[in-house]
C-alpha atoms as one frame of an Amber mdcrd trajectory, in Angstrom:
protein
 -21.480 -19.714  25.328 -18.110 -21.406  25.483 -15.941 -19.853  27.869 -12.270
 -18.159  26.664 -10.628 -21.404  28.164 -12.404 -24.002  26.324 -12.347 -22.125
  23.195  -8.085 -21.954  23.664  -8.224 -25.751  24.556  -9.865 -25.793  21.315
  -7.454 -23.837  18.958  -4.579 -25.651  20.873  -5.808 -28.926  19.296  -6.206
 -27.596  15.838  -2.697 -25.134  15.738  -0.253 -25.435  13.074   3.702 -25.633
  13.911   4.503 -22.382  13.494   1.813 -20.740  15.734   2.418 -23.260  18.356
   5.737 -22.013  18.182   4.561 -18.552  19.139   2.685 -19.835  21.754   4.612
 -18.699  25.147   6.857 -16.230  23.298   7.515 -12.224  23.650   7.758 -10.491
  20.592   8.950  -7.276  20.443   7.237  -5.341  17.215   8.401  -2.050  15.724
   5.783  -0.221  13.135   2.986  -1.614  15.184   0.967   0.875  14.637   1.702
   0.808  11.006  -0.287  -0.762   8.112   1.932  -3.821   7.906   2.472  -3.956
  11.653  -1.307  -3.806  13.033  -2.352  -6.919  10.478   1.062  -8.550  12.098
  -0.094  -8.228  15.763  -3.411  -9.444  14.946  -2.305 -12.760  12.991  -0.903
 -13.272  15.843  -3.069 -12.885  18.884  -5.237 -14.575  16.517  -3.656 -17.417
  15.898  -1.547 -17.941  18.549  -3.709 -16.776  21.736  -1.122 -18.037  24.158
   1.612 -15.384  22.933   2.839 -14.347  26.146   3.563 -10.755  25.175   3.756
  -8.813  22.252   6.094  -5.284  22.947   5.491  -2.187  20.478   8.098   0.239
  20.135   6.249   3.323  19.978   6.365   7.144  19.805   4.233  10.472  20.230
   3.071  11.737  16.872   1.047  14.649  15.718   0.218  16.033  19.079  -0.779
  12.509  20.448   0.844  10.701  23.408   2.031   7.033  23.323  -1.002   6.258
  24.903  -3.593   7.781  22.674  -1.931   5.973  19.865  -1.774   2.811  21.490
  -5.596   3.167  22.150  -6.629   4.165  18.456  -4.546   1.036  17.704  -6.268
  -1.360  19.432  -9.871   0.160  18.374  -8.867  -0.392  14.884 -11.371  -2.742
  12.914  -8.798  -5.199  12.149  -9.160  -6.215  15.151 -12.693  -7.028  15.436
 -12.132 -10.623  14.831  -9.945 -11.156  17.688 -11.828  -8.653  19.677 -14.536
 -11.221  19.182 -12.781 -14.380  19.848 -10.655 -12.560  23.441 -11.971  -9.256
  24.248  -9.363  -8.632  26.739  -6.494  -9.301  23.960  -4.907  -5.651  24.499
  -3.706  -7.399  27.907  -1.141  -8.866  25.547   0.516  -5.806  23.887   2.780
  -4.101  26.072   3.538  -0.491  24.448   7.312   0.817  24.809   8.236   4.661
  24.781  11.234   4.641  21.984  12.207   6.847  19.088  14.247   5.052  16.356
  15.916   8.037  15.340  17.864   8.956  18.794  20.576   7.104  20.800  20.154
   3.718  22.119  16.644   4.464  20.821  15.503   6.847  23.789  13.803   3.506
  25.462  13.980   3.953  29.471  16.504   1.841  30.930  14.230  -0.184  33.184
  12.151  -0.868  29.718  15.491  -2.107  28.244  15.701  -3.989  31.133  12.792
  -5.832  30.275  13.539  -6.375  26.655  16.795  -7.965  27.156  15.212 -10.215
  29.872  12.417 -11.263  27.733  11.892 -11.040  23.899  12.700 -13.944  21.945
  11.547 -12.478  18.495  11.939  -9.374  17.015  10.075  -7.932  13.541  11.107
  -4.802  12.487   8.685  -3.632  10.343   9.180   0.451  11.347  10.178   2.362
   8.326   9.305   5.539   6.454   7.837   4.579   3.285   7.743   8.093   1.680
   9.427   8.153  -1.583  10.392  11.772  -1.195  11.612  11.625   1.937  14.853
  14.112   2.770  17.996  11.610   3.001  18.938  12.832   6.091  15.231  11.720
   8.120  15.579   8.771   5.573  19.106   7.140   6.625  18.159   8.130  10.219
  14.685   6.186  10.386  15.679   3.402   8.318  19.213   2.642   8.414  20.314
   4.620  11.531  17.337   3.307  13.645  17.805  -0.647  12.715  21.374  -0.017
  13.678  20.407   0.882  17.133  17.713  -2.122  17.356  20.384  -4.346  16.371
  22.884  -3.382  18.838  20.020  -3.851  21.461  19.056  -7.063  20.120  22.434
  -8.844  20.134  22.281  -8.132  24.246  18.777  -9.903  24.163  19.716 -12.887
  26.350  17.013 -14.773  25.035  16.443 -13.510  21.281  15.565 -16.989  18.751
  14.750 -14.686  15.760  15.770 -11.312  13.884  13.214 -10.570  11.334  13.669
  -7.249   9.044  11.527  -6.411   6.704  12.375  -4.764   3.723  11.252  -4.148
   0.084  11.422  -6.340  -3.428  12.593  -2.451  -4.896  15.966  -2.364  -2.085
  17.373  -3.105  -5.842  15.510  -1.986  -8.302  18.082  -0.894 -10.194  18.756
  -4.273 -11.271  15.959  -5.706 -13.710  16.758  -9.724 -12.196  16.838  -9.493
  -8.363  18.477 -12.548  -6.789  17.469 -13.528  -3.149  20.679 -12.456  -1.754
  22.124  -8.628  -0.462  23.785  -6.978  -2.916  26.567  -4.371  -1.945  25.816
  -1.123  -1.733  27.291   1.728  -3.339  28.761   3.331  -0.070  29.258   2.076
   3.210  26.434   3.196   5.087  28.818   4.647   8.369  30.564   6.718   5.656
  26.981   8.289   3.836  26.427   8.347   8.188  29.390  10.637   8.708  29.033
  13.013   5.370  25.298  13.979   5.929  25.978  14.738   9.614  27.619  18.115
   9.219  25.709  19.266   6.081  23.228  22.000   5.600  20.372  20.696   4.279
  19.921  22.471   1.132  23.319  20.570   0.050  21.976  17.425   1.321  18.747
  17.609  -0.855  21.268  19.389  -3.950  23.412  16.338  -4.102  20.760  13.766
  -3.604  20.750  12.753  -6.816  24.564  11.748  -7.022  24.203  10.055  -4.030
  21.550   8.189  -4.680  22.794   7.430  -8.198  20.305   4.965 -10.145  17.930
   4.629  -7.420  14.717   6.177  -8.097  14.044   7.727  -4.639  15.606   7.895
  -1.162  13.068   4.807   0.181  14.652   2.320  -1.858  18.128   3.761  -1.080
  18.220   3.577   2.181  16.411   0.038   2.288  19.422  -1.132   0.266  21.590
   0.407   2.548  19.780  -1.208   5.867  19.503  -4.179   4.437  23.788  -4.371
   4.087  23.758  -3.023   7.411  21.948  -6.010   9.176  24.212  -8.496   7.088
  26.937  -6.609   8.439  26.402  -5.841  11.826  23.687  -8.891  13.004  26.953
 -10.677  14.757  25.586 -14.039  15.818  22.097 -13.659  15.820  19.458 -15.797
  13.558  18.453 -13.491  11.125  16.386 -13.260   7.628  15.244 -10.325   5.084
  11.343 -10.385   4.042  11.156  -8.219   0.762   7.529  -7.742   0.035   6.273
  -5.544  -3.452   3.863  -3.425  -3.895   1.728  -4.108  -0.209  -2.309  -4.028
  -1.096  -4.930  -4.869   0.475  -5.510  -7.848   2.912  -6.942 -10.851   0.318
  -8.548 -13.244   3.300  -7.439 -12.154   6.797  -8.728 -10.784   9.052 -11.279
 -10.166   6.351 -11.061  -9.254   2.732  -9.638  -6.039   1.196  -8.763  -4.609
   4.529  -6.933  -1.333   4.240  -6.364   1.488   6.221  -4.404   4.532   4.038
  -3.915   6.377   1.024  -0.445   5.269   0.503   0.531   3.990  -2.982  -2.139
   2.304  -4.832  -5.233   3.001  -2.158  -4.396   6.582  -2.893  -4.764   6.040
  -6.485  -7.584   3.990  -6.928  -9.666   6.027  -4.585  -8.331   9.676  -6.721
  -9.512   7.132  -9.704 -12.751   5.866  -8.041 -13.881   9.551  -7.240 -13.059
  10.798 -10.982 -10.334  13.191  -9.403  -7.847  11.734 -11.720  -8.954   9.838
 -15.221  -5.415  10.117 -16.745  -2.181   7.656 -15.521   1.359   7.109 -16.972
   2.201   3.811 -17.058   2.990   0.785 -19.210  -0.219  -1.202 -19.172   1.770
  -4.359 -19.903   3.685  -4.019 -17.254   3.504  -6.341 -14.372   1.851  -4.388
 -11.415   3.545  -6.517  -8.187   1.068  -6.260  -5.564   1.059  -8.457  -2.556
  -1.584  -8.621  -0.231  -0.533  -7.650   3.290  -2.053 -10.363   4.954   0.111
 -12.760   2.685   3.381 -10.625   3.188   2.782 -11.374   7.496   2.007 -14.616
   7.176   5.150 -15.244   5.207   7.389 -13.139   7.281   5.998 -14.887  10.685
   6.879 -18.217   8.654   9.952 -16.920   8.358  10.305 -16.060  11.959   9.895
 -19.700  13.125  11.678 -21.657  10.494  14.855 -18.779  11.455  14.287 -19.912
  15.126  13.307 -23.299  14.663  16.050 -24.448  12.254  18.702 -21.936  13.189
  20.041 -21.106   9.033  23.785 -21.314   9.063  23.321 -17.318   6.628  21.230
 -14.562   6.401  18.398 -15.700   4.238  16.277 -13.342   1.944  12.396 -14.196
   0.809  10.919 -12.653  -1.958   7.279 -11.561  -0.997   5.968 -11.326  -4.756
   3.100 -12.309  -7.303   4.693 -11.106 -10.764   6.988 -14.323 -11.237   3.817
 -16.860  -9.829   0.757 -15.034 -11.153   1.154 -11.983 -13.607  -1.187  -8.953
 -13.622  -0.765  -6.217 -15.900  -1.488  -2.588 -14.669  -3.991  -2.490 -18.008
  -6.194  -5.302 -15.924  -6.070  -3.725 -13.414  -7.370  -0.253 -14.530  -9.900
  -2.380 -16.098 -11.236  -4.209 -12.446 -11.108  -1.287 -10.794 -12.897   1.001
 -13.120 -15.677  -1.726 -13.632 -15.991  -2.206  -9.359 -16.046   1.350  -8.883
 -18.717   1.945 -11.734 -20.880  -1.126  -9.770 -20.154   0.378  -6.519 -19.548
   3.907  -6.532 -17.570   6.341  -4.184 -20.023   8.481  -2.239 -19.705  12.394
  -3.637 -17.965  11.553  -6.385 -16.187  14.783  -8.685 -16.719  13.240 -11.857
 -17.845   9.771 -13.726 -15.154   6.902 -12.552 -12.635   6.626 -15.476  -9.491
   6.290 -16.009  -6.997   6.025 -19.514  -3.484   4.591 -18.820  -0.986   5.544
 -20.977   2.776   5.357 -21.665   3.040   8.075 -23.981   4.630  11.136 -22.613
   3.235  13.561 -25.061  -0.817  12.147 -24.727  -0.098  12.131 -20.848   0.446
  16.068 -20.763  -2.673  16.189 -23.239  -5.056  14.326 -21.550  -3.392  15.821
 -18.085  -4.337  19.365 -19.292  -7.737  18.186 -20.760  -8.915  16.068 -18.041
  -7.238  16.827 -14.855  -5.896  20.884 -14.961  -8.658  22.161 -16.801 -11.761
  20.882 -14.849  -9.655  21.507 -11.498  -8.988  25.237 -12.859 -13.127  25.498
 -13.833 -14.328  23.829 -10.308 -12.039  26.123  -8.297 -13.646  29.191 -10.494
 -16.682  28.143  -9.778 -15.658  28.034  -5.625 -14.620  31.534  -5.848 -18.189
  32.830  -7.706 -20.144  31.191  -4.948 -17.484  32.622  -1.709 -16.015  29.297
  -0.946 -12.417  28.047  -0.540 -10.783  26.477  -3.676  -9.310  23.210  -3.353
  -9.417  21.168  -6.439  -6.221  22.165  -8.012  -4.472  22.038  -4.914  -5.355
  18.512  -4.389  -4.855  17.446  -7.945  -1.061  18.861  -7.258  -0.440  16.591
  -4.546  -2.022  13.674  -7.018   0.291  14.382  -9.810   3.182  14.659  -7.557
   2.576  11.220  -5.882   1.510  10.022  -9.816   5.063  11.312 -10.538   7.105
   9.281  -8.006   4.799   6.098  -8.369   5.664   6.000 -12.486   8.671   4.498
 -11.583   6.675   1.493 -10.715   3.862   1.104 -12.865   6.221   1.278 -16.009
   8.774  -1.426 -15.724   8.966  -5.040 -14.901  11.297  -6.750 -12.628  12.214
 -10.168 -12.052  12.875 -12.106  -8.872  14.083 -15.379  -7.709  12.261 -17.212
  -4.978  14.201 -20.503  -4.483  14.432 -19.389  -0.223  10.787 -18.722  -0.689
   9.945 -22.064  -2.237  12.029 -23.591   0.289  10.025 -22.664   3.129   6.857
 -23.529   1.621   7.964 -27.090   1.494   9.261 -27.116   5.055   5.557 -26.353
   6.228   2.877 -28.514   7.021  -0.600 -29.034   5.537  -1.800 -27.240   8.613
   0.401 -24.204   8.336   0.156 -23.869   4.867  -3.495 -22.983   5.224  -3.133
 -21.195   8.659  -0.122 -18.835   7.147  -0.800 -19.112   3.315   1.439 -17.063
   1.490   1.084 -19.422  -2.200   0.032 -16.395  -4.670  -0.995 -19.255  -7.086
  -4.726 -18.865  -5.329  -5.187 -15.987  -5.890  -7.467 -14.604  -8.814  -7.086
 -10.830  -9.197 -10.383 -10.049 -10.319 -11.674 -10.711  -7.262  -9.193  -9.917
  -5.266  -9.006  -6.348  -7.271 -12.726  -5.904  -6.711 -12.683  -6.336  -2.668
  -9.554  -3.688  -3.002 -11.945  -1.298  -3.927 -14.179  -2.039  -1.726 -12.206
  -2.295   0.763 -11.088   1.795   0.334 -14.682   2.513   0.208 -15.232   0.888
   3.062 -11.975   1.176   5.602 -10.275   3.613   4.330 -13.240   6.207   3.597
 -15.565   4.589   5.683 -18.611   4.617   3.943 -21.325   2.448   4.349 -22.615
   0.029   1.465 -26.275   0.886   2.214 -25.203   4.342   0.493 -24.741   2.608
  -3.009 -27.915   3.483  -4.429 -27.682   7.209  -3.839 -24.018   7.246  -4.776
 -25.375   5.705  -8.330 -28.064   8.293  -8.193 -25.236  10.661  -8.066 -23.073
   9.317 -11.105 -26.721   9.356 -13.112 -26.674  13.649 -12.472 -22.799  13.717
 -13.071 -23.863  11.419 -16.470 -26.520  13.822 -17.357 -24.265  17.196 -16.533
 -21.425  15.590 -18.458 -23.807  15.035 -21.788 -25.377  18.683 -21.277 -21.585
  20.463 -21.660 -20.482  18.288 -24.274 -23.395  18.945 -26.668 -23.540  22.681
 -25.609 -19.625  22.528 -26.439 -20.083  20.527 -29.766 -23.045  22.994 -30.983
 -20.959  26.293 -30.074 -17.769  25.121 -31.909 -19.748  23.948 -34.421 -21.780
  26.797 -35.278 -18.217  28.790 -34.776 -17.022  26.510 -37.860 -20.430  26.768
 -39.889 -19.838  30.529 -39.660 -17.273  30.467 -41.774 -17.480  27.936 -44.042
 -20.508  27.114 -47.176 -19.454  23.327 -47.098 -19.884  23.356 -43.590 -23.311
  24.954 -43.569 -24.636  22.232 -45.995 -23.030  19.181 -44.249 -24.949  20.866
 -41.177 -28.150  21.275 -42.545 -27.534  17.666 -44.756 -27.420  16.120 -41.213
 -30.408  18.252 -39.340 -32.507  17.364 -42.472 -31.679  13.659 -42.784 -32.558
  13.536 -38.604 -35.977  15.455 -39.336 -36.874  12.984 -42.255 -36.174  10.092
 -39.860 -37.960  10.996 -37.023 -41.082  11.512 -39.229 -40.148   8.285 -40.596
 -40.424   6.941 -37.166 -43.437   8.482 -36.347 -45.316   6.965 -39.532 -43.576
   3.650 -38.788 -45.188   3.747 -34.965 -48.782   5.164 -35.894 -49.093   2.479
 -38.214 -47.826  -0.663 -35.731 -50.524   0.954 -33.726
């Protein structure tokens, strides 16, 4: 077996630009331990083993230390492959203690010390993505807390790069999104210095003016934070990634790598288990979903050609697919119904199958039919046998998610890409197979079909050797489903027969014609014989 030094001499001779580039660096990384963040530190371990530190800007959450998050990070299965490859590769991260959401970002001063000494790149990929999210936590997380990074990072003595990443929906109230940052519709210090003193009741009542034709507080404040680092990066090299709809990973570290039930995950595993069969959407829509291991490798691009080539402006790059290589949500309902059918969820609630419509009237129907009612009869049947009910309870928190995710899957946006173009041109052969971010590769029935998977596998963590008694399982469900429909059909039909003569001798029309061809049948096989 090689040792680790041979096998660097080896990648050293075979690396692209831009992860030679990386090579000797710090990085200082915010979301780390994020979706978007973890497949960011890997790529580059991975492909640039020499990195001479990689910082995280980390907090406690939900009753777990710094520490304890660190370590679930680095356990993670996206990093098997360079697990594999350097096995003491956690050597390399360097966790900080910070919260973006207090003053100077609550990092120890002999840790800011170090940062200003040291990093030469910065990503900030830390952000809440909930939709919902109050405005106050929202502009304090993502507006407030890249205000205090930025002020750190113009003291970085050493800082090449300024990387933020933001979203293709900062502007979604536009329907053609140019790759530029568009004023906002207050100054962010001013929306700062209003929310400060309010209750929060008054906050959340007058959301909706503030807010104006923004769907939701996320892409708000993203439009807002991304004004703020035009604004306030003073003389550093900086650029704006804005990624779509993040899915899973379509080739590294592996494909259909995904680790949460955030945005379409969610719904395609609610879909896959037969929790929800009923979505509101236009199925000619364009569904924008980038694969997250396309969105990194175009953002650490990014990061070198900002460093390398020193952009007299603030650049933007559109992350997308829609503009490249279309899908509709209808083909993808269609995938992912057919994958999940081939490769079912274990303990599924009912048959995978799903009906997208954009018709507000058959959405509450089939909502009622297929979603309320069967949640309403499963819970019943909970309570008869002394356990807790659940299903409508997590149906609510479907439909609410279902509700703030319409937004998305029933219009279609353009966007430019000339910056994004541009820097595919400036990159080698080498790099632009090392960090391929050309959606024109991709074909999204495959790539659809290791999605599923890949929330099967990752996110639910089942094992594929399961398959057959998961299939065994949709064969009862099958079987159960045909036994209440035809007990159903024969009790509302006798109910109808009951009161009707014409409907009495279309009945016994039918049962006789069925009798005479069964007999038929019989005679017909006695005599083959």
């Amino acid at each position: 077996m090689q040792d680790r030094s041979t096998k660097k001499l080896e990648a050293q001779g075979n690396m692209s630009s831009i992860a030679a580039y990386y090579n000797g660096k710090s990085i200082l990384v915010t979301g780390a331990t994020g979706f978007m963040g973890k497949v960011l530190v890997e790529k580059l371990l991975r492909s640039s083993p020499d990195v001479k530190t990689i910082y995280i800007l980390v907090r406690p959450k939900a009753g777990q230390s710094m520490q304890e998050r660190v370590v679930d990070m680095v356990k993670c299965k996206v990093f098997d492959r360079v697990r594999e490859e350097w096995p003491d590769f956690q050597e390399k991260i360097k966790p900080i203690n910070a919260e973006l959401t207090q003053p100077n970002l609550a990092i120890a001063p002999e840790d800011v010390q170090e940062l200003l000494s040291e990093v030469n790149v910065v990503f900030h990929c830390a952000a809440t993505v909930r939709f919902d999210e109050p405005l106050k936590h929202a502009l304090l997380l993502n507006v407030m807390g890249t205000q205090q990074l930025l002020v750190l990072a113009r003291q970085m003595q050493k800082l090449e790069a300024f990387i933020h990443l933001s979203t293709a929906y900062a502007n979604c109230n536009r329907r053609y999104i140019e790759e530029v940052v568009y004023p906002p519709p207050v100054e962010p210090k001013k929306l700062f210095d209003l929310v400060e003193w309010m209750d929060e009741s008054l906050i959340k009542e007058i959301t909706p003016k503030l807010i104006r034709d923004w769907p939701n507080t996320y892409t708000f404040t993203k439009a807002l934070t991304e004004y703020l680092v035009q604004q306030e990066k003073g003389n550093l090299n900086a650029a704006i990634i804005r990624p779509s709809i993040v899915g899973a990973s379509w080739q590294e570290p592996f494909p259909g790598w995904v680790d949460n039930f955030n945005g379409t995950s969610g719904l395609l595993i609610a879909a896959g288990k037969g929790i929800i069969r009923t979505i509101k959407c236009d199925t000619g829509a364009v569904a924008d979903i980038i694969p997250v291991d396309v969105a990194i490798n175009l953002t650490l691009a990014a990061g070198w050609y900002t460093a390398v080539h020193r952009p007299k402006s603030l650049l933007v790059y559109h992350c997308t697919t829609g503009g490249i290589n279309p899908f509709c949500w209808g083909e993808m309902e269609y995938y992912a119904m057919s994958t999940y059918k081939r490769n079912p969820l274990e303990k599924a609630f009912r048959i995978p199958s799903a009906n997208m419509t954009s018709s507000y009237l058959m959405y509450q129907y089939w909502t009622a039919v297929s979603h309320k009612a069967p949640a309403f009869l499963y819970d019943l049947y909970l309570r008869l046998t002394g356990r807790k009910p659940r299903m409508m309870k997590i149906f609510n928190r479907l439909h609410k998610s279902m509700t703030l995710f319409e937004y998305f899957t029933s219009r279609t946006w353009e966007w430019s890409s000339e910056n994004t173009n541009m820097l595919m041109n400036q990159l080698s052969p080498k790099d632009k197979k090392v960090f391929c971010f050309d959606v024109r590769q991709l074909h999204w029935s495959e790539y659809i079909e290791n999605f599923c998977l890949g929330t099967k596998k990752y996110v639910l963590n089942e094992d594929m050797a399961g398959i057959p008694a998961a299939k065994q399982h949709l064969r009862k469900l099958r079987n159960i489903q045909y036994a209440l429909n035809t007990t159903l059909l024969v009790i509302i039909w006798r109910i109808f027969i009951a009161r009707s003569q014409m409907a009495q001798n279309i009945w016994y029309f039918v049962v006789n014609l069925c009798y005479k061809f069964l007999n038929y049948f019989r005679a017909s096989s006695t005599l083959g014989h």
